[in-house]
PAPASE-358609 format. One record per residue (C-alpha): x, y, z. Coordinates in pm, 1 decimal, decimal comma. Example, Ala and Ser with C-alpha at 12.3 -4.5 7.8 and 13.67 -1.06 7.14 Angstrom:
east  north  up
1230,0  -450,0  780,0 $
1367,0  -106,0  714,0 $
//
This chain:
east  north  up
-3402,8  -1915,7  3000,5 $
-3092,2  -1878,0  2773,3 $
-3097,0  -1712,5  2465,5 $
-2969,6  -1857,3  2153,5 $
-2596,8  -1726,5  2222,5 $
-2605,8  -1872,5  2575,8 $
-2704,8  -2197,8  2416,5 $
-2460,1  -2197,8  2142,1 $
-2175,8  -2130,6  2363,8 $
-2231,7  -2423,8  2569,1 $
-2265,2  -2631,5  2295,3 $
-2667,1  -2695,7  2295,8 $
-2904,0  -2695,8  2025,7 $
-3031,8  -2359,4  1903,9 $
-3081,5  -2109,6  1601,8 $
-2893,8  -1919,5  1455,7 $
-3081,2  -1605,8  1456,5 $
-3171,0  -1286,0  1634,4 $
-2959,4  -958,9  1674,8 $
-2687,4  -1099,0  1921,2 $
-2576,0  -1349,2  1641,4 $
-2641,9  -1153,7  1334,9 $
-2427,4  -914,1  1478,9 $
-2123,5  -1154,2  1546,7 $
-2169,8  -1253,5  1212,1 $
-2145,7  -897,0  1064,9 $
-1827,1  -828,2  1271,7 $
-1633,9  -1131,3  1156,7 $
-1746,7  -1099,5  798,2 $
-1671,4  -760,3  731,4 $
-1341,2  -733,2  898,5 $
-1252,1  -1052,6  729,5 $
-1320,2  -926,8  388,2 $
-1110,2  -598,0  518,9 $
-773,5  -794,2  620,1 $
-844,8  -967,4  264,5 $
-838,1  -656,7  89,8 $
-499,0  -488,8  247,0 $
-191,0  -553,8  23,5 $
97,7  -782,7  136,9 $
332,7  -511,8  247,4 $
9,6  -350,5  451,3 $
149,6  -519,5  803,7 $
51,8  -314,0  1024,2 $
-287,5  -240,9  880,9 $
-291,8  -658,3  881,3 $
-175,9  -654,7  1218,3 $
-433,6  -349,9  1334,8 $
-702,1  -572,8  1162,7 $
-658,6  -887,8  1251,2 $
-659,8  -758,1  1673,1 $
-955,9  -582,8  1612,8 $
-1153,7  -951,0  1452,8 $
-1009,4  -1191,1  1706,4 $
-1159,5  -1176,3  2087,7 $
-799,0  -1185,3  2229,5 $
-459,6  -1174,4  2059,4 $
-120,9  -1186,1  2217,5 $
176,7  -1078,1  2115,7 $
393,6  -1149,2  1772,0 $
104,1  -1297,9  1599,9 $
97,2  -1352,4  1202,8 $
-155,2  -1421,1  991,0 $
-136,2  -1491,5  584,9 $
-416,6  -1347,4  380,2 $
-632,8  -1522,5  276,6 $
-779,0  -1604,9  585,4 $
-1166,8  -1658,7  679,7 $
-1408,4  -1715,1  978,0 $
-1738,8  -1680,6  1085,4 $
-1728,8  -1453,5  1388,0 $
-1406,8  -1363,7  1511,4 $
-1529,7  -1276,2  1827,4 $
-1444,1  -1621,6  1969,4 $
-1096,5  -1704,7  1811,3 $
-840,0  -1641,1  2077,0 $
-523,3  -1710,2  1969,5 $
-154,1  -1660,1  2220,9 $
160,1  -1495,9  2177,3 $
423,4  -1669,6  1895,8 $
148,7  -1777,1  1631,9 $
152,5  -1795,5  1254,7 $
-164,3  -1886,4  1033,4 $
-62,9  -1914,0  694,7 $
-232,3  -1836,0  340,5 $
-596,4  -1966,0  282,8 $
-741,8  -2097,0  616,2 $
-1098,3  -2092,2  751,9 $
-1190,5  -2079,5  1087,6 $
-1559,7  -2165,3  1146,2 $
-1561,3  -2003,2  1511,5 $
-1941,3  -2040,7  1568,4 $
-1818,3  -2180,1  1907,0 $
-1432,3  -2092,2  2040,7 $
-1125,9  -2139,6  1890,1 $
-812,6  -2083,6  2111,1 $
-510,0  -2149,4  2003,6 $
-195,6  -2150,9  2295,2 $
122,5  -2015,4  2273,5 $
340,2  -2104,1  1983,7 $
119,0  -2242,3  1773,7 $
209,0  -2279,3  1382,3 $
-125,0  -2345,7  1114,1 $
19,9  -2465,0  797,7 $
-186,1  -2369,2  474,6 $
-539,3  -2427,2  389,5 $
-626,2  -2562,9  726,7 $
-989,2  -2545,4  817,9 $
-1121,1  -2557,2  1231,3 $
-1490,8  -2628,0  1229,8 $
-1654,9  -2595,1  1552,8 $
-2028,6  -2584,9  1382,7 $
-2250,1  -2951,3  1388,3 $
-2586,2  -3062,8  1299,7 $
-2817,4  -3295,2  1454,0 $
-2787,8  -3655,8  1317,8 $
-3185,5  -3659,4  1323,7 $
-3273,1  -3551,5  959,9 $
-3614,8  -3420,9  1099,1 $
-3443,3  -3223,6  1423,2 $
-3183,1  -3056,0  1148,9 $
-3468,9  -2952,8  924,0 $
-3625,5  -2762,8  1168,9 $
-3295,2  -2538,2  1143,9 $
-3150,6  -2631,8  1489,7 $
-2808,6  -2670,3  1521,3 $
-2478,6  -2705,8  1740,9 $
-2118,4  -2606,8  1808,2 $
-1859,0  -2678,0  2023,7 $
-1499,3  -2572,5  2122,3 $
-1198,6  -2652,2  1970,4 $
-842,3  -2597,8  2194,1 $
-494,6  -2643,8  2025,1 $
-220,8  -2620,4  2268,5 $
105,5  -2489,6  2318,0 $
364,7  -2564,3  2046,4 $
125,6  -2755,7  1855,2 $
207,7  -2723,9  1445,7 $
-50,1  -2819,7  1249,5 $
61,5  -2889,3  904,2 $
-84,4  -2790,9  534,9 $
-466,5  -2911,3  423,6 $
-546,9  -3054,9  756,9 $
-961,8  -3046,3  943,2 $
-1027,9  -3049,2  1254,1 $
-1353,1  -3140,5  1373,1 $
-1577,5  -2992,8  1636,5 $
-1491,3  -3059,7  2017,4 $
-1146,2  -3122,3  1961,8 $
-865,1  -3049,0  2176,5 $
-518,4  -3133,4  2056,4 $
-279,8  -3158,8  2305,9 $
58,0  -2906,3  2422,6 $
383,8  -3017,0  2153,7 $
168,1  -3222,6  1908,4 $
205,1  -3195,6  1546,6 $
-63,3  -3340,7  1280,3 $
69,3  -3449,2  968,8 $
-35,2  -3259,0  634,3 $
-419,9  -3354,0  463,2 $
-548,2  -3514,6  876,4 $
-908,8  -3516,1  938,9 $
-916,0  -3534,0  1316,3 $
-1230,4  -3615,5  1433,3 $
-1112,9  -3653,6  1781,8 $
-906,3  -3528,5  2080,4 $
-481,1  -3604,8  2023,6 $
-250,7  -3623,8  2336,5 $
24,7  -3407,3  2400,8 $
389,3  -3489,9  2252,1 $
278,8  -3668,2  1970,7 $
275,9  -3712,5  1583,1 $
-9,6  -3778,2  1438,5 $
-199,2  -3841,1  1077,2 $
-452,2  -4022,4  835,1 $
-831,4  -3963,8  770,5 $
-901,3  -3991,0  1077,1 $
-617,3  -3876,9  1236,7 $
-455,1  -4142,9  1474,7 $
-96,7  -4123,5  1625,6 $
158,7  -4250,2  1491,2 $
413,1  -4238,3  1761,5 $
542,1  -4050,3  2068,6 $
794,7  -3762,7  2020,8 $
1090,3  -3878,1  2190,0 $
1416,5  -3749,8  2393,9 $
1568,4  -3857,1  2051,7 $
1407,2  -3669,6  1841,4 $
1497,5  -3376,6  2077,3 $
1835,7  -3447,3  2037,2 $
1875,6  -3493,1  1702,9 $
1729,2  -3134,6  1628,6 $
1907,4  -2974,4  1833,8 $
2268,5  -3102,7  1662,0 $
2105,6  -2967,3  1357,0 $
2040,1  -2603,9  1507,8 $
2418,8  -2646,5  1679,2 $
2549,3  -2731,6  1319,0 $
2360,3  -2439,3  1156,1 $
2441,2  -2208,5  1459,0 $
2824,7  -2298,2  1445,2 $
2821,6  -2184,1  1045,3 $
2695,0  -1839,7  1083,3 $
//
């Protein structure tokens, strides 16, 4: 029979209680209120911090304090990233986060649910379940994303998005709830890379 961390994991209903859980939630708390404590010059203390919260870390990460979540335990986050000032990452379930992947401020990953059943949810059951962001996915300022969401390698979501569901690779996308807008395009390409030439050729 699984316990109530087995359960949670793969996103069925259960409780949040006994020692297994109360313990995640100890580590994530108090080594979030640590990081938020350490002064803005304090890198490597950030940096020593921050490795110890998340369940895997790669390399060249950045994180801006404020920054909250439930356990820590199941954020994984890849090599390249930057999470700036103020967000909150409710990892009762996973987060992972790819390879060059840039969180704007005030963003806020939820994988926690309830049951729809008003009856079920007052017995105190509840759910949670993954979220992925790719590779090279930027996320912009003031944006949610829901439980169970994956949002796909290259993507970017416009600033103040709810997305409530999964977004494709190579895409922008925006609104409450977050739709795409359009593809990102050989043009687009392009055009940014003139602009880096230009900058490049004034140094």
């Amino acid at each position: 029979m699984a316990n109530n961390k087995e359960r949670l994991l793969a996103g069925k209903l259960y409780k949040s209680e006994g020692e297994e859980i109360a313990q995640m939630k100890r580590h994530g708390r108090r080594l979030s209120y640590l990081f938020n404590q350490t002064a803005p010059d304090e890198n490597e203390k950030r940096e020593q911090i921050i490795r110890e919260l998340f369940g895997t870390a790669g390399k060249h990460i950045y994180v801006k304090a404020p920054f909250y979540c439930s356990h820590g335990s199941n954020i994984s986050v890849g090599d390249n990233c930057f999470i700036n000032f103020d967000c909150i990452f409710l990892d009762l379930n996973t987060i992972t986060l790819g390879h060059n992947v840039m969180i704007g401020p005030r963003v806020s990953i939820y994988t926690a649910s309830h049951p729809i059943d008003l009856d079920v949810r007052k017995s105190g059951l509840e759910y949670a379940l993954p979220v992925t962001i790719e590779n090279d996915v930027w996320i912009a300022g003031s944006v949610t994303i829901n439980p169970g969401v994956t949002i796909g390698e290259g993507t970017i979501i416009g600033s103040g998005s709810v997305v409530t569901k999964s977004i494709p690779p190579m895409v922008i996308a925006a609104g409450n709830p977050c739709k795409v807008i359009r593809q990102i395009t050989a043009e687009d390409r392009q055009y940014w890379q003139d602009q880096q030439a230009d900058y490049m050729a004034e140094l």
